[in-house]
C-alpha positions in Angstrom: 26.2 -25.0 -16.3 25.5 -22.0 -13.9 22.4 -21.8 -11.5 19.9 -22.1 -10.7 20.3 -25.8 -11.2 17.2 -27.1 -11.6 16.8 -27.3 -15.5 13.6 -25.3 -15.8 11.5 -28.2 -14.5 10.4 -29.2 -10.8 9.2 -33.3 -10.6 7.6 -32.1 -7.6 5.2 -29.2 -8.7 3.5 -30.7 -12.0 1.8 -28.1 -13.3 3.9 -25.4 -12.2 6.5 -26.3 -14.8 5.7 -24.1 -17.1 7.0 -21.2 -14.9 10.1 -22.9 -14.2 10.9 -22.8 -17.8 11.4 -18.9 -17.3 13.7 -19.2 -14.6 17.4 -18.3 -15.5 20.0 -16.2 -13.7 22.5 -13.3 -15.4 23.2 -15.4 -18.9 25.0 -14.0 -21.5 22.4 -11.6 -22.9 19.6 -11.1 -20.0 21.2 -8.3 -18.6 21.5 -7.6 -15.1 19.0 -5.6 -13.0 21.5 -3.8 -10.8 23.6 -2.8 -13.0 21.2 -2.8 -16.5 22.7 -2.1 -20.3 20.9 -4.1 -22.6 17.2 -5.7 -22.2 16.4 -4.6 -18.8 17.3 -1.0 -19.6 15.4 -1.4 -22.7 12.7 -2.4 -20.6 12.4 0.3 -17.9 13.4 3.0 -21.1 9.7 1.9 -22.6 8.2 2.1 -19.1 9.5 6.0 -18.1 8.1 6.6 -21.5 4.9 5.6 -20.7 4.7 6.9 -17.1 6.1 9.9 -18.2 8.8 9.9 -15.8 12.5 10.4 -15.6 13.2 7.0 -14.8 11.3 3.8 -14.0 12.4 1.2 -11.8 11.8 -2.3 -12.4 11.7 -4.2 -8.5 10.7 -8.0 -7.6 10.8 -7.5 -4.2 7.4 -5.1 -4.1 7.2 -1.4 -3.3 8.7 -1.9 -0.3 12.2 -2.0 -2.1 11.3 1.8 -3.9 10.4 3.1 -0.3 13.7 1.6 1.4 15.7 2.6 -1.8 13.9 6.2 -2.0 14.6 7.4 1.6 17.9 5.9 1.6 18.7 8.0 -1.6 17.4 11.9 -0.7 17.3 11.4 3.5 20.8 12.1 5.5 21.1 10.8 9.8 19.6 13.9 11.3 17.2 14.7 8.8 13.3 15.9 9.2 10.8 13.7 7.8 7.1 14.2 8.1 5.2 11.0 7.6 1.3 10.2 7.3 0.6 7.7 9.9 -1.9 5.8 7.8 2.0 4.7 5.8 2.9 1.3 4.9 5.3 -0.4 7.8 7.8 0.2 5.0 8.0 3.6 5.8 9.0 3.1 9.1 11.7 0.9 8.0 13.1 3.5 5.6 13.4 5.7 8.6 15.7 3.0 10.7 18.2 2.0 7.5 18.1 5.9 6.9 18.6 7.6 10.2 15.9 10.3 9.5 14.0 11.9 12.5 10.0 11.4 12.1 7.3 13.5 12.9 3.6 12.5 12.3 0.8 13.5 10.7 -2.6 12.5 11.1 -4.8 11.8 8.4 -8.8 12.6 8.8 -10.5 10.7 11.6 -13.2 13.9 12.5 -14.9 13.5 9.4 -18.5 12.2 9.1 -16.9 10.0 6.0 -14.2 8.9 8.6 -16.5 8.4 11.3 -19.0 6.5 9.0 -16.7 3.9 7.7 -14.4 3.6 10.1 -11.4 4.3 8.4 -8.8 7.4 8.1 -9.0 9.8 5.3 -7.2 11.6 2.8 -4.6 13.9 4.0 -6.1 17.9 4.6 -3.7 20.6 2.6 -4.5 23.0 4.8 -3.6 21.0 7.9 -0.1 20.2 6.2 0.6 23.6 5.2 -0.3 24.9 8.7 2.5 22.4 9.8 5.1 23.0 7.9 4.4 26.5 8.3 5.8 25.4 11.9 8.5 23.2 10.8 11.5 22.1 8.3 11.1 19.0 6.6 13.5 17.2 4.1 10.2 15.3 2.4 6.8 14.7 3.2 5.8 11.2 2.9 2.3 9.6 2.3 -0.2 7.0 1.1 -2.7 7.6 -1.9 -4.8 6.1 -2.5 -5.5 4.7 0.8 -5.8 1.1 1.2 -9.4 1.6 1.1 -9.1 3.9 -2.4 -9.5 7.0 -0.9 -6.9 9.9 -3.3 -6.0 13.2 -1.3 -5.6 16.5 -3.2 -1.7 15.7 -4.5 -1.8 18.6 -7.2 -2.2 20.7 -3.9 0.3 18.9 -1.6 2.7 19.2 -4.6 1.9 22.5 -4.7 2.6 23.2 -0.4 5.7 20.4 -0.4 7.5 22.7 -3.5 6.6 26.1 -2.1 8.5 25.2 1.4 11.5 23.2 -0.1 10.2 19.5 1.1 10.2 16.3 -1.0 6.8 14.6 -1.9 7.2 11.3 -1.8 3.8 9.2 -2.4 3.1 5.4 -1.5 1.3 4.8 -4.8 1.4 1.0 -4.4 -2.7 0.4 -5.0 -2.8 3.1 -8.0 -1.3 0.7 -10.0 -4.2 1.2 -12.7 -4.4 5.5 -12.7 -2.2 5.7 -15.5 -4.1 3.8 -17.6 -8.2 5.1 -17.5 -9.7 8.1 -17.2 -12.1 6.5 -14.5 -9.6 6.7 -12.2 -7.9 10.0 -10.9 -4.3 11.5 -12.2 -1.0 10.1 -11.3 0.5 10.7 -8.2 3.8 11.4 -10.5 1.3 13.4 -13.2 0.0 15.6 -10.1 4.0 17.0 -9.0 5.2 14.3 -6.8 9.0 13.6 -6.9 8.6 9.7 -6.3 6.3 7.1 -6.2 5.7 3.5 -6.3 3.0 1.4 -7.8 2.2 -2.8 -6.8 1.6 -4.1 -10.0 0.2 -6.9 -8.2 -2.3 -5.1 -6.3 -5.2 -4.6 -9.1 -3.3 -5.0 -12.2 -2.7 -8.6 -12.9 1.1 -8.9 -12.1 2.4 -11.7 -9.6 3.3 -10.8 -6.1 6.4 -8.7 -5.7 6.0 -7.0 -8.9 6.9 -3.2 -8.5 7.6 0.0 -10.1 10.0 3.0 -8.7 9.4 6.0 -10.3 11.2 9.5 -10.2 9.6 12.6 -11.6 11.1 14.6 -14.1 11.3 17.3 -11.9 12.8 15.7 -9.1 16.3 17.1 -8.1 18.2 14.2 -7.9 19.9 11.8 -10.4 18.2 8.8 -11.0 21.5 6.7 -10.7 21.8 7.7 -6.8 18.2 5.8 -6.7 19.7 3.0 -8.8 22.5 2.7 -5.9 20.0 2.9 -3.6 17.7 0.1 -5.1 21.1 -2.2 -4.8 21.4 -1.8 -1.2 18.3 -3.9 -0.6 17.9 -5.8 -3.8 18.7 -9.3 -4.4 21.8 -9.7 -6.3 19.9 -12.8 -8.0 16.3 -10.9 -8.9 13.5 -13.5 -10.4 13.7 -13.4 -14.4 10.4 -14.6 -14.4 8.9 -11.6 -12.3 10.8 -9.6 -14.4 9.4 -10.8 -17.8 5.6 -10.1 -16.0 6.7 -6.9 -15.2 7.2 -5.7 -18.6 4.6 -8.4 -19.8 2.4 -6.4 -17.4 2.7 -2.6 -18.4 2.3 -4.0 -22.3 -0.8 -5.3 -21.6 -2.2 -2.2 -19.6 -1.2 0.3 -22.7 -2.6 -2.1 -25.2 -5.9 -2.0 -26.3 -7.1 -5.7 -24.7 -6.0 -3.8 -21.8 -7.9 -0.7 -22.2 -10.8 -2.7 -22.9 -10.0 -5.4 -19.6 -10.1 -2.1 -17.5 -13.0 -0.5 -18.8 -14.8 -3.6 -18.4 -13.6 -4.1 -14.9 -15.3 -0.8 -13.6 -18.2 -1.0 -15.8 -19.0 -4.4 -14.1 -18.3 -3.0 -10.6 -21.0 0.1 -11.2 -23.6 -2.7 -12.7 -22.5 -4.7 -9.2 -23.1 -2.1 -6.9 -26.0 -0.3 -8.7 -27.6 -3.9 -8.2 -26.7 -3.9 -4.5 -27.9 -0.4 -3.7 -31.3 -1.2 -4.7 -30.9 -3.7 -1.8 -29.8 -1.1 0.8 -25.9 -1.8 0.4 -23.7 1.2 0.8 -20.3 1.9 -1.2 -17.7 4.7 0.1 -16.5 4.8 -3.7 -19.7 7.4 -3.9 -17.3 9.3 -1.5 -13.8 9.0 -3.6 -12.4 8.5 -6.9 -11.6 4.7 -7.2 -14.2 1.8 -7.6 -11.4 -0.7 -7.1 -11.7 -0.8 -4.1 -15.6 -1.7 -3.0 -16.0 -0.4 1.0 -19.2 -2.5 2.3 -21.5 -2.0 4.4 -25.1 -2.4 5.2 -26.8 -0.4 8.3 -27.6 -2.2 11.1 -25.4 -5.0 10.3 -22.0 -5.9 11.9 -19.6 -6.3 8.7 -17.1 -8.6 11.2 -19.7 -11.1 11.0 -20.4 -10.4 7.3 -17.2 -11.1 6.5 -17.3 -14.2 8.9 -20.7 -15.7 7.1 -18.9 -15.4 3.6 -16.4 -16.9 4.1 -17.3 -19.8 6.3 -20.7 -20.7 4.3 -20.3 -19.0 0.9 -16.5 -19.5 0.4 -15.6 -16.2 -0.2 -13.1 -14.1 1.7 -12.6 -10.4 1.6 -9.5 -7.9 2.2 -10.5 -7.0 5.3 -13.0 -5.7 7.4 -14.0 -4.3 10.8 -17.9 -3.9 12.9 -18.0 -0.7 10.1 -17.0 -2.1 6.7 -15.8 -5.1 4.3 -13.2 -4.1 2.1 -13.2 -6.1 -1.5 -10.3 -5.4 -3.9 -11.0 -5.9 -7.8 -8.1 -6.1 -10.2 -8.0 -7.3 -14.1 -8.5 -10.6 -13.3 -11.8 -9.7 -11.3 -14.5 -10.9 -13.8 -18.1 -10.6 -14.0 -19.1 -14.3 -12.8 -17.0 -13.4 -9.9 -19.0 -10.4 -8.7 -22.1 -12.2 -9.3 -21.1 -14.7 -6.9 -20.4 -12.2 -4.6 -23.5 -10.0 -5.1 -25.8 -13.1 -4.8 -24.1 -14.1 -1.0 -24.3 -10.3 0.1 -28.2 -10.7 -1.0 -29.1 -14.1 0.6 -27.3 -13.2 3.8 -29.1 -10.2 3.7 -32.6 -11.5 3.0 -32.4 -14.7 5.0 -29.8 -14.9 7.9 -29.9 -10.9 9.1 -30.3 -11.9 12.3 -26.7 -13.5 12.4 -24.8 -10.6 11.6 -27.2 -8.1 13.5 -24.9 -5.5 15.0 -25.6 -6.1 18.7 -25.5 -2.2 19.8 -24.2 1.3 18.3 -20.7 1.2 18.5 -17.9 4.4 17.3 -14.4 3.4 15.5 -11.5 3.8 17.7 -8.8 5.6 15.9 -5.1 5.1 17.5 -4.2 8.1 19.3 -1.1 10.3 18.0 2.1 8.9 18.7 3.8 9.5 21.6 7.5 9.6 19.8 10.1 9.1 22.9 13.4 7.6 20.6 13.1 8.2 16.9 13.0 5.0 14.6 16.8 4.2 14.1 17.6 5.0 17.8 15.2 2.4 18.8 15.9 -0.5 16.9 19.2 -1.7 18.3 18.5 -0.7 22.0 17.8 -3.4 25.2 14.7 -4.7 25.6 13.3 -6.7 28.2 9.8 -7.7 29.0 7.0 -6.5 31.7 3.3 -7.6 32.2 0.9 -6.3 30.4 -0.5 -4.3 33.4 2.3 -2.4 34.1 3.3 -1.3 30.2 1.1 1.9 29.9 4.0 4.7 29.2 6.2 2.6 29.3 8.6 2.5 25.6 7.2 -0.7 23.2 10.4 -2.3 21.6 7.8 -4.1 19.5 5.4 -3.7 16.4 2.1 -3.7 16.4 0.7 -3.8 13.1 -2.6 -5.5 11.8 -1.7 -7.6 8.9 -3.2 -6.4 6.3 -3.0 -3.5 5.5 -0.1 -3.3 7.4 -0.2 0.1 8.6 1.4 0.7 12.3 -0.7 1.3 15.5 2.2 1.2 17.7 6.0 0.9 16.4 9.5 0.8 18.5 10.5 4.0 20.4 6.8 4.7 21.5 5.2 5.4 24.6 2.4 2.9 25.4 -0.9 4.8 25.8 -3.7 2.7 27.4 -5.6 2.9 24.2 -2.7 0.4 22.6 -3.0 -1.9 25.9 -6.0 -4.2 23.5 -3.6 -4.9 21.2 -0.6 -6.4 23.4 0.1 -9.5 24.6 0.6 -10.9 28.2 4.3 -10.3 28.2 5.1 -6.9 26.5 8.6 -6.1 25.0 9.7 -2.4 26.5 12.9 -0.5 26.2 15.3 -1.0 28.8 15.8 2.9 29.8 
């Protein structure tokens, strides 16, 4: 007689009974994730083990919840972060519930790889090291691999971040696999960094939400602040069922059906793309370390109206993509028939409707322009806005996001200046900072 009250079945979802039958609350016995002494910390002892960490967090609320719960933990009002700008919007809210001052670092866009594809790169040591040469920084914080797969040089990062004093905190939420196959590259927490997260759900057959928080056995700070941390933001009623696939999850990845469900994801992505390469298709996974994550694109061809075409003729939709690239995440439950399908639309659009997604003339990705920073993420949030037209904005402070959903990575966030490059993006009535 407690909640939640509906009996472990639903007369309105059918089929979906079955997952109601794992849905309980804090019984007698199922432990409680906030505060965990029995299975739970049974649970997340097994998974440190195996990531090789001090601790690891379970969360049902994604990775977001380890990046909230992370800066909130290690970052003070007044302190110095430095933040890759290619970062999850989760990163900018860590900086408003943690009062840290951001500066911002610009991942590759010079590059012929960047230029190419369209997309930011991996983040240059050398670049980092000459800035916090320049400055003092409580932690560094970044994204690999990118959304589109690409890993930067973390043993090397590790290396800078340590030598100077600043944390390394890496947004790990798409290498949910690296632990588990030597086709992909080392941990983010095996190359030095003091935290990371992983999205189970991402590539490695979890359901949405499911997360993991993990501190480094080096890191300086005692994995029950993080555990306070994580109950700031967490549900004080977390989903037993998401918790059971968590754990459900990571057992099946270190078992040897799940050795075998990995190896015989890649080895059918290398068969798919040697197959489309003999067709003229190019992959940036040539370019970086994870085939997960199969970048598109065919010269001459506009992959907007690839993407368009598949989806609206072959019923297939992608990630995302742009005039450069389609982007096609693979997981565990990625299986051969499905890449056929795919490989056999990419060859018939190819072969017989060319002229549809013809790119209409030569055209150069736009990167956003660095950040014009006039009040720092916590000073912006709670000030008065009011609205102008869209004509007058330029310079003018955005109270407003603008952030392309997915991959949801910031062009423009609160406290801003508007630069005329960000003028595309807005709407007729744009939200600005009263001053």
């Amino acid at each position: 007689m407690t909640t939640p009250t509906h009996g472990q079945k639903a007369p309105f979802l059918g089929n979906l009974n079955n997952f109601y039958k794992w849905d309980y609350s804090e019984i007698e016995g199922f432990d409680n994730l906030l505060n965990p002494t029995g299975a739970i910390l049974i649970a997340e002892g097994k998974a440190s083990d195996i990531y090789d960490t001090k601790k690891t967090f379970f969360l049902t609320q994604g990775s977001t919840t380890g990046i909230l719960a992370i800066a909130k933990a290690v970052l003070r009002p007044g302190d110095k972060v430095l933040a890759a700008r290619n970062c999850h919007k989760s990163v900018f809210s860590a900086l408003v519930v943690s009062g840290a001052s951001v500066d911002w670092f610009m991942p590759d866009t010079k590059s012929d790889m960047a230029q190419k594809w369209g997309i930011m790169g991996p983040v240059d040591p050398k670049e980092l090291q000459d800035t916090l040469k320049l400055n003092s920084y409580k932690a560094f914080i970044m994204t690999s691999p990118t959304y589109e797969g690409i890993s930067s040089n973390i043993e090397e990062i590790s290396r800078i971040c340590k030598s100077y004093g600043v944390l390394l905190i890496v947004d790990e939420a798409h290498g949910a696999l690296y632990n588990f196959s030597d086709f992909f590259p080392k941990t983010a927490i095996q190359s030095g960094a003091d935290f990371s997260v992983n999205s189970l759900h991402k590539n490695a057959g979890a359901l949405n939400q499911c997360a993991l928080l993990h501190v480094s056995k080096d890191c300086p700070y005692d994995w029950r602040e993080i555990q306070n941390a994580i109950n700031l933001f967490h549900t004080s009623s977390p989903s037993y069922p998401l918790l059971a696939n968590i754990e459900a999850c990571i057992g099946f990845l270190t078992s040897k059906k799940g050795t075998k469900a990995i190896d015989d994801l890649v080895i059918n992505i290398l068969k798919f793309q040697k197959a489309l390469k003999e067709e003229g298709f190019e992959f940036l996974n040539e370019e970086c370390a994870d085939v997960t994550k199969m970048l598109l694109r065919f010269e001459g061809a506009d992959c907007a109206k690839l993407s368009d075409i598949l989806f609206d003729e072959y019923n297939i939709e992608d990630e995302i993509s742009s005039k450069f690239s389609c982007l096609y995440l693979t997981g565990t439950g990625t299986t051969a028939a499905k890449l056929d399908k795919l490989k056999s639309a990419l060859i018939d659009i190819k072969n017989k409707k060319f002229n549809k997604i013809k790119l209409d003339n030569e055209t150069f990705p736009e990167f956003q322009p660095y950040p014009l920073v006039k009040l720092q993420p916590y000073e912006a949030f709670n000030r008065e806005y009011d609205f102008i037209s869209k004509e007058n904005a330029e310079l003018c402070i955005s109270s407003e996001m603008i952030i392309p959903y997915p991959p949801g990575i910031g062009v423009l966030y609160p406290g801003e200046a508007i630069q005329k490059e960000h003028l595309k993006f807005l709407n007729d009535n744009v939200g600005i900072i009263k001053s």
